[in-house]
Phi, psi and omega in degrees: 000138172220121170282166190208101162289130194223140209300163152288358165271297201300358172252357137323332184282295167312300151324320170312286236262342168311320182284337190267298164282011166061053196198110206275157198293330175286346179285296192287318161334298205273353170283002168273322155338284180306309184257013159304305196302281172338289231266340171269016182268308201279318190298342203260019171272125192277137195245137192270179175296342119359285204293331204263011178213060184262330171292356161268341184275112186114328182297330219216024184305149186271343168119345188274111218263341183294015204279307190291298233263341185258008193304310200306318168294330183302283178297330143301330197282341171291308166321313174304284191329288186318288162331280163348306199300000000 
């Protein structure tokens, strides 16, 4: 068992929001508890360059599945292109 003191707006809050959702101060307690705990688990992990824009990779294909093996061919015909005018 543990007590936990808590200012008067924040145990107002708590009080509201127990009443609103039907949902007793000890549940929201320890499901904050919980995911305080999760989100400094995830935050203290190291994370690569990969992870922080992996939902991004892909999102946007031009449909062209040849682009690393044609760059080269790619890139004269720009250059060539350029050159013309």
């Amino acid at each position: 068992m543990i007590s936990v003191r808590l200012d008067e707006s924040l145990e107002e809050r708590l009080n509201l929001f127990s009443k609103q959702k039907r949902i007793s101060k000890s549940r929201i307690i320890k499901d904050s508890l919980n995911f305080y705990f999760e989100k400094l688990e995830q935050e203290s992990k190291q994370t690569t360059p990969y992870d922080l824009g992996k939902e991004l990779f892909g999102k946007y294909a031009s449909g062209e599945t040849n682009l690393s093996t044609t760059y080269k061919q790619k890139f004269k015909e720009k250059i060539n292109a350029k050159n013309a005018h």
